[in-house]
ChimeraX commands (.cxc) that place a marker at each C-alpha (Angstrom):
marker #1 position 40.52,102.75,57.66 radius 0.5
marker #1 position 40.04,100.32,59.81 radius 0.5
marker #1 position 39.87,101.17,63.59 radius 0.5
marker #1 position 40.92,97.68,65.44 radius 0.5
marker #1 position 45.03,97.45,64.36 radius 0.5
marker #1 position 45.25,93.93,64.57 radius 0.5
marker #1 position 46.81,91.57,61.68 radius 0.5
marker #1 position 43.68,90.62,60.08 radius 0.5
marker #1 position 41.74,93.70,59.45 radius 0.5
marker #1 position 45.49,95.39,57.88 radius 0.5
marker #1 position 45.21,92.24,55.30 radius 0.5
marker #1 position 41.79,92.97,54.75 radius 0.5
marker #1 position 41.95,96.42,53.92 radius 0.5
marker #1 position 45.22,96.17,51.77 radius 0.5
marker #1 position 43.38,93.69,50.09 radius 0.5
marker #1 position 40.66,96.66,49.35 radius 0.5
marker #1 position 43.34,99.26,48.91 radius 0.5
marker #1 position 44.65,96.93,45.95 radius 0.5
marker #1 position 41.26,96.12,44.09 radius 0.5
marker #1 position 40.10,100.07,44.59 radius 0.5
marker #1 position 43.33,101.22,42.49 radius 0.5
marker #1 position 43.45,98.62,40.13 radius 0.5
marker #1 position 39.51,99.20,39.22 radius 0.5
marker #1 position 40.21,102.91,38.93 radius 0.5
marker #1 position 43.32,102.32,37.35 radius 0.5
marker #1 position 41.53,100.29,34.46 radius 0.5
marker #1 position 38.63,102.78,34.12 radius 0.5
marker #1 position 41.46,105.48,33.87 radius 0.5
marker #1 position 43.11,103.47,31.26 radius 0.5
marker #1 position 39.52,102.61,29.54 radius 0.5
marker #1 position 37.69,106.02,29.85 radius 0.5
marker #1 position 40.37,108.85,30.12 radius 0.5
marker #1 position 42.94,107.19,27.69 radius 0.5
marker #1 position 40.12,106.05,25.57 radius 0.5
marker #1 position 41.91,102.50,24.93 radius 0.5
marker #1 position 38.93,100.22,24.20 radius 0.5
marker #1 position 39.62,96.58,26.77 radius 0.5
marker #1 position 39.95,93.43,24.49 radius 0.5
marker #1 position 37.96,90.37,25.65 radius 0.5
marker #1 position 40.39,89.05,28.46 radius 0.5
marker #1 position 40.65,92.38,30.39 radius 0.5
marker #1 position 36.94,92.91,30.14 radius 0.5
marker #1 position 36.90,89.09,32.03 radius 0.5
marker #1 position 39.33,90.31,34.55 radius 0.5
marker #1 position 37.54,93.40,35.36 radius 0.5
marker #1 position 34.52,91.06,35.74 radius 0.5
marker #1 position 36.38,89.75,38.68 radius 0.5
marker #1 position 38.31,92.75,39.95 radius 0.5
marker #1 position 35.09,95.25,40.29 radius 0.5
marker #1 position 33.13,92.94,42.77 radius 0.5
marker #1 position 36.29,92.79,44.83 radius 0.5
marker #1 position 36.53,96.56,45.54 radius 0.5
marker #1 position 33.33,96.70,46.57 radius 0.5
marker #1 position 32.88,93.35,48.41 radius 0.5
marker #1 position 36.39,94.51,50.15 radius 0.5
marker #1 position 34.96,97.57,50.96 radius 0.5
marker #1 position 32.05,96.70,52.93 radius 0.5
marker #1 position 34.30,93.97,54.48 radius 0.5
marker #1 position 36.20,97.00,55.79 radius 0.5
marker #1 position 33.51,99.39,56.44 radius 0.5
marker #1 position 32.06,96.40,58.80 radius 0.5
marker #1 position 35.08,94.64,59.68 radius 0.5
marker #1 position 34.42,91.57,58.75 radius 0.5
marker #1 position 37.52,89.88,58.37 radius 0.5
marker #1 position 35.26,86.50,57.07 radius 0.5
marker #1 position 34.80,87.43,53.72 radius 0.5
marker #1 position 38.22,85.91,52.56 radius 0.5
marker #1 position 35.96,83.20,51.93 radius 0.5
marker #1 position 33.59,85.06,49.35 radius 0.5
marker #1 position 37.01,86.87,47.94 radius 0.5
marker #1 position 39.42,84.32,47.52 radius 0.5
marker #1 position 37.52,82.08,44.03 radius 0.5
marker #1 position 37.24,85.59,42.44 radius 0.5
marker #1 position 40.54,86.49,42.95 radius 0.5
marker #1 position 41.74,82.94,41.83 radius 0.5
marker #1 position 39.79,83.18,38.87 radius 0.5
marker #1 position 40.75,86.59,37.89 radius 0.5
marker #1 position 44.59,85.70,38.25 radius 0.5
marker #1 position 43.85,82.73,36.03 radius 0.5
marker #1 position 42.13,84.62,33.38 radius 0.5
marker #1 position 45.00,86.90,33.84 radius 0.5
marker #1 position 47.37,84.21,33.29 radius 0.5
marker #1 position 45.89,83.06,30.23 radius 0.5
marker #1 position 46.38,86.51,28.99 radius 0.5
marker #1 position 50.14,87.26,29.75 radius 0.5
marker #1 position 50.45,83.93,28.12 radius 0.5
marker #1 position 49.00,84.76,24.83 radius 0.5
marker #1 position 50.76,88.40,25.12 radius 0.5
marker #1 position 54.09,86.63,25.44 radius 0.5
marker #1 position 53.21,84.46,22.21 radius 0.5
marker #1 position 52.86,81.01,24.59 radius 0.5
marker #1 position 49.44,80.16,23.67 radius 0.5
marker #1 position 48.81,79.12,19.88 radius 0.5
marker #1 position 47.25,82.12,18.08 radius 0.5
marker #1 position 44.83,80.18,16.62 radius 0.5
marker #1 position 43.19,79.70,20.32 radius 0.5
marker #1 position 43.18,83.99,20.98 radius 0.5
marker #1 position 39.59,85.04,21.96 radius 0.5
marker #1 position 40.45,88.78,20.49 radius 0.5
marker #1 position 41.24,87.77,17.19 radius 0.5
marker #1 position 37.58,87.78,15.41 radius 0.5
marker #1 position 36.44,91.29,16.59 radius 0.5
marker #1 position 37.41,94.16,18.72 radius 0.5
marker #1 position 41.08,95.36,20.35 radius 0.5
marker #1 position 43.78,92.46,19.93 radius 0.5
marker #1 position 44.76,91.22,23.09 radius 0.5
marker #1 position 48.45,91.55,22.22 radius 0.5
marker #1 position 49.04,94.89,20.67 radius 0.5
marker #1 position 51.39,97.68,22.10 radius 0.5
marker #1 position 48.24,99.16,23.56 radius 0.5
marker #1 position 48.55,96.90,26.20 radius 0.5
marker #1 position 51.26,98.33,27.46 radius 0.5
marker #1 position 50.82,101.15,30.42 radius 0.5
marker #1 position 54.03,102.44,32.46 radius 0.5
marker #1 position 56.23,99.74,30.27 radius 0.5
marker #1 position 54.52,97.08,31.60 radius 0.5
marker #1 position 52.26,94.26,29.39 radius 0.5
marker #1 position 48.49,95.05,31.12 radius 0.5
marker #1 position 47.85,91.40,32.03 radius 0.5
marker #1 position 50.85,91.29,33.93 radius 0.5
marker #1 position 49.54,94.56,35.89 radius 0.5
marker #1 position 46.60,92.12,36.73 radius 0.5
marker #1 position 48.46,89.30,37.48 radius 0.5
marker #1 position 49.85,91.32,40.13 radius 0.5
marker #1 position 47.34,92.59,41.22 radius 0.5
marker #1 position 45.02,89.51,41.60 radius 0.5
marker #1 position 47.96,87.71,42.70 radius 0.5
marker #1 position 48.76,90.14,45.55 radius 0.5
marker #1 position 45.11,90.25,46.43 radius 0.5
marker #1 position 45.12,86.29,47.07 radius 0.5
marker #1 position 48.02,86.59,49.03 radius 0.5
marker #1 position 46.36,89.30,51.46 radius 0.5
marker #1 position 43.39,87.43,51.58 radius 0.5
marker #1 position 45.15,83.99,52.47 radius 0.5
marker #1 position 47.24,86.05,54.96 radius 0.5
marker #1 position 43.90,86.96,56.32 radius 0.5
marker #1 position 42.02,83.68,56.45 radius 0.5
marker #1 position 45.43,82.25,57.87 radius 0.5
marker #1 position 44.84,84.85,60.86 radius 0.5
marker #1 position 41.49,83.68,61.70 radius 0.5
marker #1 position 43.01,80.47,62.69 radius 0.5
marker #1 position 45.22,81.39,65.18 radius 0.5
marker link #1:1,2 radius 0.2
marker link #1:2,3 radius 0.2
marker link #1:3,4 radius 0.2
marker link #1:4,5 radius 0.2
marker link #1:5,6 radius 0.2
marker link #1:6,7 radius 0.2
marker link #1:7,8 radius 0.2
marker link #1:8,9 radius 0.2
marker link #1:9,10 radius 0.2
marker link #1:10,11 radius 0.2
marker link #1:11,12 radius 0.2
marker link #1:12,13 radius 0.2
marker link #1:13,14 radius 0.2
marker link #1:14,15 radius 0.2
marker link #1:15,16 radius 0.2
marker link #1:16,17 radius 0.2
marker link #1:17,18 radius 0.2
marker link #1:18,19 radius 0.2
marker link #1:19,20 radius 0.2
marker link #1:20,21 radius 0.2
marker link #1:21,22 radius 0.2
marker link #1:22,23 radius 0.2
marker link #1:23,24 radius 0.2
marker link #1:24,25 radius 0.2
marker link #1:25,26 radius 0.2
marker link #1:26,27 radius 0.2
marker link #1:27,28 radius 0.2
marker link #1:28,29 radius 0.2
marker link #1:29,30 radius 0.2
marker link #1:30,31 radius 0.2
marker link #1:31,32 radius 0.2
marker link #1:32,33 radius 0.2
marker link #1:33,34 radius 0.2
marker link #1:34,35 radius 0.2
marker link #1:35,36 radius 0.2
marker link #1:36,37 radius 0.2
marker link #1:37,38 radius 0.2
marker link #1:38,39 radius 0.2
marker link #1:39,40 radius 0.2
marker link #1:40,41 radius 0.2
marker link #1:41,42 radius 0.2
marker link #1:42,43 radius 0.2
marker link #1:43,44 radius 0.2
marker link #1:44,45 radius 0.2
marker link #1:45,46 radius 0.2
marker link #1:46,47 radius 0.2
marker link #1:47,48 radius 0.2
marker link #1:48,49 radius 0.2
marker link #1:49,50 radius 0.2
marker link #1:50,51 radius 0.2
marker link #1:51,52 radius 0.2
marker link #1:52,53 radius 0.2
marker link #1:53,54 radius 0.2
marker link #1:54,55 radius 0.2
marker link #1:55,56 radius 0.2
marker link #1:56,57 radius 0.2
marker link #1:57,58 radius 0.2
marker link #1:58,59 radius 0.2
marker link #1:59,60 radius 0.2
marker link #1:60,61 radius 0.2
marker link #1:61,62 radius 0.2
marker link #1:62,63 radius 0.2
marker link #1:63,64 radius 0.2
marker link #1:64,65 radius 0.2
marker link #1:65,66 radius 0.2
marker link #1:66,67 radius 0.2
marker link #1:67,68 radius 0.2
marker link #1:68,69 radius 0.2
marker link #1:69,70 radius 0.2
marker link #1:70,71 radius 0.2
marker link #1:71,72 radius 0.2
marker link #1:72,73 radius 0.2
marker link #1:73,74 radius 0.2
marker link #1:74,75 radius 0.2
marker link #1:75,76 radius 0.2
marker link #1:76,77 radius 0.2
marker link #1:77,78 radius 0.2
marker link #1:78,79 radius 0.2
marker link #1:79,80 radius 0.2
marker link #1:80,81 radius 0.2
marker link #1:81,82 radius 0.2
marker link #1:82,83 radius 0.2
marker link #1:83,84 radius 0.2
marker link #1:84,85 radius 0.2
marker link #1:85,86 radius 0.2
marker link #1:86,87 radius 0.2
marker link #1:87,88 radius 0.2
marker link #1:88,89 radius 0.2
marker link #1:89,90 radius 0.2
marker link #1:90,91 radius 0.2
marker link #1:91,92 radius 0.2
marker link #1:92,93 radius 0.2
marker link #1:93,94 radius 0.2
marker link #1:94,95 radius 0.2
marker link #1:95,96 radius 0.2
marker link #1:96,97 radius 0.2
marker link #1:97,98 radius 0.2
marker link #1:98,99 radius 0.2
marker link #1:99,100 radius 0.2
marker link #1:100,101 radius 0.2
marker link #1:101,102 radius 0.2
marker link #1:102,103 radius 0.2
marker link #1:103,104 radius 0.2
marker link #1:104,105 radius 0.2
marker link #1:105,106 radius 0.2
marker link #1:106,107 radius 0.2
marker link #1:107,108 radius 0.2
marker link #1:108,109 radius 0.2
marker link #1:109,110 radius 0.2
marker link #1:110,111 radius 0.2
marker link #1:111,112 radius 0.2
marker link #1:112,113 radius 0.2
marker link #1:113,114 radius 0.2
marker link #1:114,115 radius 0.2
marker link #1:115,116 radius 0.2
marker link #1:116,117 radius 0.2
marker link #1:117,118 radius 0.2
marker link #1:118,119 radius 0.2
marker link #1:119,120 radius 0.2
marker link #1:120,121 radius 0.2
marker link #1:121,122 radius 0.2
marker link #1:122,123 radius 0.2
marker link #1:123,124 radius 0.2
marker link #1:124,125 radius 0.2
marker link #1:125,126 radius 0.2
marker link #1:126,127 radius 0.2
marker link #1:127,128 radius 0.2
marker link #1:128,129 radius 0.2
marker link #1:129,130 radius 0.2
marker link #1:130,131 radius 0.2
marker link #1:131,132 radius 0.2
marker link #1:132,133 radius 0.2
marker link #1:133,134 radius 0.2
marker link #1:134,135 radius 0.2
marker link #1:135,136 radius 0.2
marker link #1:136,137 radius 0.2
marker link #1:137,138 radius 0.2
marker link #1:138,139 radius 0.2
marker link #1:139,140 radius 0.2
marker link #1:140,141 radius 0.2
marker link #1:141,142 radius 0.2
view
């Protein structure tokens, strides 16, 4: 936990605090529930499991800087995530679904966890993460 209580390093390690549960959370979901990821979540955990531990030596050191590193894979993780809650909610053509050809659909009931669709658990998540992190590069300016 950080030591200094200013703004900036609480943003910072919320931001950590987020991507350290959600990476857990999906390893829970993958390895102790046994539900295999489809395509799209393993390309958001491709973005979420640098995070926790880029945000965690960010804490360990402080360095409230690394917004800057944080921020595009947090973007694109919320994007991919996007994409995914929009072919969950039957937005996106089916024709264009990468899960379709092999391995776990990436619409099926087993994406749903606490009665909530998966890619809208990452949607939060990445979404909440860029909004710590702007908070944080906003606090650098003043």
């Amino acid at each position: 936990m950080p030591t200094n209580r200013n703004s900036s390093e609480h943003w910072l390690f919320a931001a950590w605090v987020l991507a350290l549960v959600s990476t857990l959370a999906v390893l829970f979901i993958g390895e102790v529930l046994g539900q295999t990821p489809c395509v799209l979540c393993w390309y958001q955990r491709a973005f979420m499991f640098p995070l926790a531990v880029i945000l965690g030596i960010a804490v360990w050191r402080l360095d409230v800087n690394i917004w800057v590193y944080c921020l595009p894979l947090a973007l694109i993780g919320a994007a991919i995530a996007l994409w995914h809650l929009g072919l969950y909610y039957g937005l996106i053509a089916e024709s264009i679904q990468p899960c379709t050809a092999s391995g776990p659909s990436c619409i099926d009931e087993g994406m749903v966890i606490l009665g909530l669709p998966i890619p809208l658990l990452s949607l939060g998540a990445f979404g909440t993460i860029t909004a710590c992190l702007l908070k944080l590069a906003n606090g650098r300016k003043t």
